[in-house]
C-alpha positions as CSV (number, residue, x, y, z in Angstrom):
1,X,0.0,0.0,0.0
2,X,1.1,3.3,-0.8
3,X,2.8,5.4,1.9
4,X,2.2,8.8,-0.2
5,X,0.2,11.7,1.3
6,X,-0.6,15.1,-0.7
7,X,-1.5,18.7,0.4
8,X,-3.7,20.4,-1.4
9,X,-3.7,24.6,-1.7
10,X,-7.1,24.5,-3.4
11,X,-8.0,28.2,-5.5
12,X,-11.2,29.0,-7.2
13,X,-9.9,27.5,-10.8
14,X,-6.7,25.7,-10.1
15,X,-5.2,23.5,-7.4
16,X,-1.1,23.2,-6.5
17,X,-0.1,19.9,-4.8
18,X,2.2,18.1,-2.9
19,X,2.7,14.9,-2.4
20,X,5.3,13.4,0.2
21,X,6.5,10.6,0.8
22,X,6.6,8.8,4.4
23,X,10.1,10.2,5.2
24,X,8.8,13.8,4.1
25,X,10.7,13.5,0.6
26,X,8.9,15.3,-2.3
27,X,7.7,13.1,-4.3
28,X,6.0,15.9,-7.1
29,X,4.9,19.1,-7.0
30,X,2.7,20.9,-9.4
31,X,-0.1,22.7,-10.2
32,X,-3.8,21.9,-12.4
33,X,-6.9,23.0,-13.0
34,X,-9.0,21.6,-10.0
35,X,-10.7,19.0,-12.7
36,X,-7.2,17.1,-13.1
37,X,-6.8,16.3,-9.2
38,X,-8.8,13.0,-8.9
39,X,-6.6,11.5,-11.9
40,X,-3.4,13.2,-10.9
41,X,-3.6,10.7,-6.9
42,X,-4.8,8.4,-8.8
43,X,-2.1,7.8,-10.5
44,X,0.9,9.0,-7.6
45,X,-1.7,6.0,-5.8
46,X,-2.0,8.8,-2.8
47,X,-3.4,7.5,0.8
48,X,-4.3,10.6,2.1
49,X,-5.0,14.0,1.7
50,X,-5.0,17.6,3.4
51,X,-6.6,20.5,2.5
52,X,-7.3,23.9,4.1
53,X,-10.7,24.6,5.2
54,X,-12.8,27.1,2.7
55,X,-15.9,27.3,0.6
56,X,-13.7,26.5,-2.6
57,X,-12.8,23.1,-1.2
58,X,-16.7,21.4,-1.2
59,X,-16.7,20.0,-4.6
60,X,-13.5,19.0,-4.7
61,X,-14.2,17.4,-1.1
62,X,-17.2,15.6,-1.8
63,X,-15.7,14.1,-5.1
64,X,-12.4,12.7,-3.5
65,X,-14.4,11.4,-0.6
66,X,-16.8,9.8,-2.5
67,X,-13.9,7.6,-4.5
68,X,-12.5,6.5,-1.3
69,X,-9.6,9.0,-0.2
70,X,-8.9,9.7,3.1
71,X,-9.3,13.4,2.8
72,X,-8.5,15.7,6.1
73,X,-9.8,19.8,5.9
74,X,-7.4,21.9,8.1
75,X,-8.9,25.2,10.4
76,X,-6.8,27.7,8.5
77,X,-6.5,29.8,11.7
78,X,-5.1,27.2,13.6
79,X,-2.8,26.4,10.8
80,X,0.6,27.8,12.3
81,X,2.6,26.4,10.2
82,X,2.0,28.0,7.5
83,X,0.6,31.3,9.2
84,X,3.8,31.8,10.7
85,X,6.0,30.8,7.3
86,X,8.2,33.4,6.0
87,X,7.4,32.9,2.8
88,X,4.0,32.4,2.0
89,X,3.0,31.0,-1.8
90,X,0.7,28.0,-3.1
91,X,3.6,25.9,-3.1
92,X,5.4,26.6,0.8
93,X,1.5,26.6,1.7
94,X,1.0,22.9,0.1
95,X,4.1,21.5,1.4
96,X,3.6,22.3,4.8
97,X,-0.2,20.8,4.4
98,X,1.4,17.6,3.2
99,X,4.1,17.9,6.2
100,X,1.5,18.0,8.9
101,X,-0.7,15.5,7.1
102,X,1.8,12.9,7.3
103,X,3.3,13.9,11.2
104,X,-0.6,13.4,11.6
105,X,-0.5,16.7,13.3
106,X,-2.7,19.1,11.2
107,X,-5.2,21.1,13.4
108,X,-8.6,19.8,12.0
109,X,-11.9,21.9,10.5
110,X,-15.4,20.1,10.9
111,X,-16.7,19.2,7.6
112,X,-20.6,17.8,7.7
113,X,-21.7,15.0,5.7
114,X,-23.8,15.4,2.9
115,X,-27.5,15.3,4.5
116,X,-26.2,18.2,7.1
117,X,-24.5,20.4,4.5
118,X,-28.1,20.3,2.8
119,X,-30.0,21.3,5.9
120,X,-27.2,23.9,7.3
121,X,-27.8,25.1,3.3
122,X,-31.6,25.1,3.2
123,X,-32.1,26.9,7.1
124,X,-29.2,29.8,6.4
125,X,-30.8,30.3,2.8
126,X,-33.9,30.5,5.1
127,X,-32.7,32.7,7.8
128,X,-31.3,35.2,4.9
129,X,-34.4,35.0,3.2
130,X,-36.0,36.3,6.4
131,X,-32.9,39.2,7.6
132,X,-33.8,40.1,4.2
133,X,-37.7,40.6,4.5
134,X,-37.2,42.0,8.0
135,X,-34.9,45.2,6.3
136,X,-37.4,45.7,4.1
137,X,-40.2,45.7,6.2
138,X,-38.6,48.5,8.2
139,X,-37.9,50.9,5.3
140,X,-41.7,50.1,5.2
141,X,-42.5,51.6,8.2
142,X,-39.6,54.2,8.1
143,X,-41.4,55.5,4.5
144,X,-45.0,55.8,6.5
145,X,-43.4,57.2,9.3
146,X,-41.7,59.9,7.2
147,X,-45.3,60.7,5.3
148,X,-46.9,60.8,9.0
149,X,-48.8,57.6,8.4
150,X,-50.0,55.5,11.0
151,X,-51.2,51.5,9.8
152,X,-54.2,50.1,11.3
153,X,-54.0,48.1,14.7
154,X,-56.3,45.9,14.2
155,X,-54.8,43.9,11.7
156,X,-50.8,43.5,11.5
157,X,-49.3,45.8,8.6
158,X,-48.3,42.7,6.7
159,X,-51.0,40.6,6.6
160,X,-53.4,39.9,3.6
161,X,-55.1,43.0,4.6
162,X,-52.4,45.1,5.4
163,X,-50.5,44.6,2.5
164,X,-53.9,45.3,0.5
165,X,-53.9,48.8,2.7
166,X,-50.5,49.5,2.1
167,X,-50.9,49.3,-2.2
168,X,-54.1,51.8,-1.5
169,X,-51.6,54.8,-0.1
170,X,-50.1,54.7,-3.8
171,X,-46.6,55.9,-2.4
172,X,-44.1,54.8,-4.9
173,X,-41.3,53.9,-2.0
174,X,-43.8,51.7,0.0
175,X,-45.5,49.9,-3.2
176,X,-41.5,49.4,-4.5
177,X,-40.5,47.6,-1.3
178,X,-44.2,45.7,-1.3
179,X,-43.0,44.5,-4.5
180,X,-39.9,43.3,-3.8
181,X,-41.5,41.5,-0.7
182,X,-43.6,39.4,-2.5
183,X,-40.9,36.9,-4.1
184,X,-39.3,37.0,-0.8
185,X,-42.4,35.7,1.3
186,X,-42.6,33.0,-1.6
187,X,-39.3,31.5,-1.1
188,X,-39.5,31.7,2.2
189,X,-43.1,29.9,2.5
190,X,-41.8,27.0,-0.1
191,X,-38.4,26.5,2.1
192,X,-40.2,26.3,5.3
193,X,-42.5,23.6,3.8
194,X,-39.4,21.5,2.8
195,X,-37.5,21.8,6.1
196,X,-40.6,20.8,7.6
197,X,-40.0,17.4,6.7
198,X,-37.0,17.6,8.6
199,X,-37.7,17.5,11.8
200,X,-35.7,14.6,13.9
201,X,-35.3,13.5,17.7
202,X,-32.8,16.2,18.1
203,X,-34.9,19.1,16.8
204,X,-37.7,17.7,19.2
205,X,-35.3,17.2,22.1
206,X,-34.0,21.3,21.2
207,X,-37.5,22.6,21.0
208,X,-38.3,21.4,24.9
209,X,-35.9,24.2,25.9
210,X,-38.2,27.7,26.4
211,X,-36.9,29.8,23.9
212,X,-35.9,27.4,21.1
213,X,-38.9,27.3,18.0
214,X,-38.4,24.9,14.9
215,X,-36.3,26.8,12.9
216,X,-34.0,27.9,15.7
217,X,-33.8,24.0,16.3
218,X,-33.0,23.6,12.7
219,X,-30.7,25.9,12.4
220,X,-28.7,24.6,16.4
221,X,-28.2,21.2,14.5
222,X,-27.5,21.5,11.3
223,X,-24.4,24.1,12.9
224,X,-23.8,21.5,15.7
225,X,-24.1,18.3,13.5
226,X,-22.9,15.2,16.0
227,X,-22.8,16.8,19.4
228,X,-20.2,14.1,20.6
229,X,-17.6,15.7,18.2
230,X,-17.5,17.7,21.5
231,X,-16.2,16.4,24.7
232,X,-17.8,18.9,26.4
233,X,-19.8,21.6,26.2
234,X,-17.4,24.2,27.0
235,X,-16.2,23.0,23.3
236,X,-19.5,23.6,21.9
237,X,-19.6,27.3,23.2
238,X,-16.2,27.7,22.3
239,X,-17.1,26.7,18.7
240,X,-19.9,29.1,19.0
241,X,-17.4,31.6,19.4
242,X,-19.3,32.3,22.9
243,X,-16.3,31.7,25.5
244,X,-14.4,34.8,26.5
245,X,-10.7,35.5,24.9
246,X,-7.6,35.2,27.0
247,X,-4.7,37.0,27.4
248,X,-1.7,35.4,29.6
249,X,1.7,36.1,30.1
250,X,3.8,35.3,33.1
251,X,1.4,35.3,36.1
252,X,-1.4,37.6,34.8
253,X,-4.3,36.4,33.3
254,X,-7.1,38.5,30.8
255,X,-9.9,38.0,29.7
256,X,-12.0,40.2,27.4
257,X,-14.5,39.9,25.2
258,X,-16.0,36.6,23.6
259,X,-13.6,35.1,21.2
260,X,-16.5,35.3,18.0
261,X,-14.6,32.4,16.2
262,X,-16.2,29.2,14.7
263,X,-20.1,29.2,13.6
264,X,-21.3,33.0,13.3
265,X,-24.8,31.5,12.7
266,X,-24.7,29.5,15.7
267,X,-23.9,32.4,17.9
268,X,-26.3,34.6,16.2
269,X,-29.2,31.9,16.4
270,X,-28.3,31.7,20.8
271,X,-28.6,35.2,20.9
272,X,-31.3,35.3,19.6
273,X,-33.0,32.2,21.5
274,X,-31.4,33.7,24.5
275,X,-33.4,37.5,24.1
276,X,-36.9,35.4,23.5
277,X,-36.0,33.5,26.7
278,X,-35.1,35.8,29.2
279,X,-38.4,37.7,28.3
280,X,-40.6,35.5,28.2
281,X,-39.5,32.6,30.8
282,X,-38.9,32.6,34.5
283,X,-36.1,30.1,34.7
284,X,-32.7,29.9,36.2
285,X,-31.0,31.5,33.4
286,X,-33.5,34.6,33.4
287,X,-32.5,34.5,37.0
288,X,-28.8,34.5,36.5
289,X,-28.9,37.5,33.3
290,X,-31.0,39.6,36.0
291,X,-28.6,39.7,38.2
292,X,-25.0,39.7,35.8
293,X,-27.8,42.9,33.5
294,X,-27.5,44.3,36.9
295,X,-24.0,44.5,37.7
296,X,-22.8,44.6,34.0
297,X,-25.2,45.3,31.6
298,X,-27.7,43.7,29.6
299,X,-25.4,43.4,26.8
300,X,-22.9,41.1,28.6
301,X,-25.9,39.8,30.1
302,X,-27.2,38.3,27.2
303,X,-24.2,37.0,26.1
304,X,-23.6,35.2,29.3
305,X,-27.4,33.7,29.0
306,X,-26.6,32.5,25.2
307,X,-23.8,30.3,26.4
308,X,-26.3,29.1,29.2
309,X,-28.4,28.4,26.9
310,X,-26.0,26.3,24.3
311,X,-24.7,24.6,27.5
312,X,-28.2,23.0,27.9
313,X,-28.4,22.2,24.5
314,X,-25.5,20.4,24.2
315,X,-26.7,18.4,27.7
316,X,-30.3,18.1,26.0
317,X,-28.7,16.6,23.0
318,X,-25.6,14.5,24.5
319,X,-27.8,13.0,27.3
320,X,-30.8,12.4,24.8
321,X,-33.2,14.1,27.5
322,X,-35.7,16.6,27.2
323,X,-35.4,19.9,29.2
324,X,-35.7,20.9,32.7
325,X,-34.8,23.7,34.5
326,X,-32.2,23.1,37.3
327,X,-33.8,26.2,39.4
């Protein structure tokens, strides 16, 4: 069997490789379009093969993986090797991938399998969609505002009737913005009839915590994939970028604010459960932001309630229990 490993520096168009072999001699170096990789290890008969982590990679990922390679995606922040090299170019930068592939040392990215990276797909599409319809529903109100306009009570402002009301003021900003609504509110309605034929234990297990809906379940586990690729859930709130950054040297020790690596969407989604909750629920983590919204603010409050919140998650999901509240 072969002993050959390869590291890939994977662009948009074109790919440079490297393949080593087990005592770290270069075996062939070169660069090709990205369609000429599979035939280029296939014939080297590579073992294994490093890449760094970016949206480039996917295709190229899922093809190699699907024909059998043992293929590893490096977190390119975590990448010191080449971060630190002194001269940086596709080729230093596929070597030292190679290196660290075969010292079985390269600091590994989370890539999902296939049926997650459609559902993370589908519910950020969603959750776009909707940021998206939100912006424009304010410039609605900000245009009525402006005219002196108030919308009826009675019925929301964008329902049926609403929206009807709305196209009777004949004020070209509003009726633009209307307009562009519509295709949104379609796309929206015809994804969130597809992700719901989704649901599985772990969305039902998520949605027992006060605070978490369906799509905010959706969203938790097509970020968190298999929860026991964390050993704890400090890691899980650390890959939520929700853990506070340190600073040491010597004897003294820092720490400022939260560290807003790894899954923006995941932190944005338990900020947002974590606002609904501490309204709306009497619970031991309303408890504890009262009292830190006291001392230091709601800001840092709600942070602090977020990674409360993720920490029950991850016990919700690991422990395959529904939720209940520790007082």
């Amino acid at each position: 069997m072969s002993a050959f490993v390869c590291g890939l520096d994977v662009h948009k168009d074109s790919t440079y490789a490297t393949i080593l072999d087990q005592n770290g001699k270069i075996v062939n170096q070169t660069r090709m379009t990205n369609e000429r990789v599979l035939p280029y290890l296939s014939h080297f008969n590579v073992c294994k093969v490093g890449m760094e982590s970016s949206n480039q990679i996917a295709p190229l990922y899922r093809k190699l993986a699907s024909k059998g390679y043992s293929v590893v995606v490096s977190h390119p922040k975590e990448t010191r090797y080449i971060a630190e090299a002194k001269i940086k170019s596709d080729r230093v930068d596929s070597k030292a991938i190679a290196e660290l592939v075969r010292l079985d040392a390269l600091p590994l990215a989370y890539f999902p399998d296939e049926e997650t990276a459609i559902l993370r797909e589908k519910v950020r599409r969603r959750a776009f969609l909707v940021r998206s319809r939100v912006k424009l529903r304010v410039k609605i109100k900000s245009a009525l505002t402006y005219e002196g306009l108030k919308w009826p009570s009675d019925n929301g402002l964008f329902t049926r009737k609403g929206v009807e009301w709305l196209h009777g003021l004949n004020l070209q900003p509003v009726e633009s913005y209307v307009q562009v609504m519509k295709p949104l509110d379609d796309e929206i309605m015809l994804l969130s009839k597809e992700l719901r034929g989704m649901a599985e234990e772990d969305v039902e297990l998520l949605m027992t915590i006060p605070g978490i809906g369906y799509y905010t379940a959706l969203l938790m586990k097509s970020e968190i994939g298999d929860v026991n690729r964390f050993p704890f859930g400090e890691r899980l709130c650390s890959y939520a970028g929700l853990v506070p950054s340190t600073h040491a040297s010597g004897r003294t020790v820092r720490h400022g604010g939260i560290t807003k690596e790894g899954s923006r969407w995941l932190r944005w989604v338990m900020v947002e459960a974590a606002q609904t909750h501490v309204h709306k629920y009497d619970t031991s983590i309303t408890r504890a932001y009262n009292r830190i919204a006291e001392k230091r603010g709601k800001r840092i409050a709600v942070i602090a309630a977020a990674r409360r919140l993720l920490m029950c998650s991850y016990s919700v999901l690991k422990n395959k229990r529904p939720y209940y509240d520790q007082a």
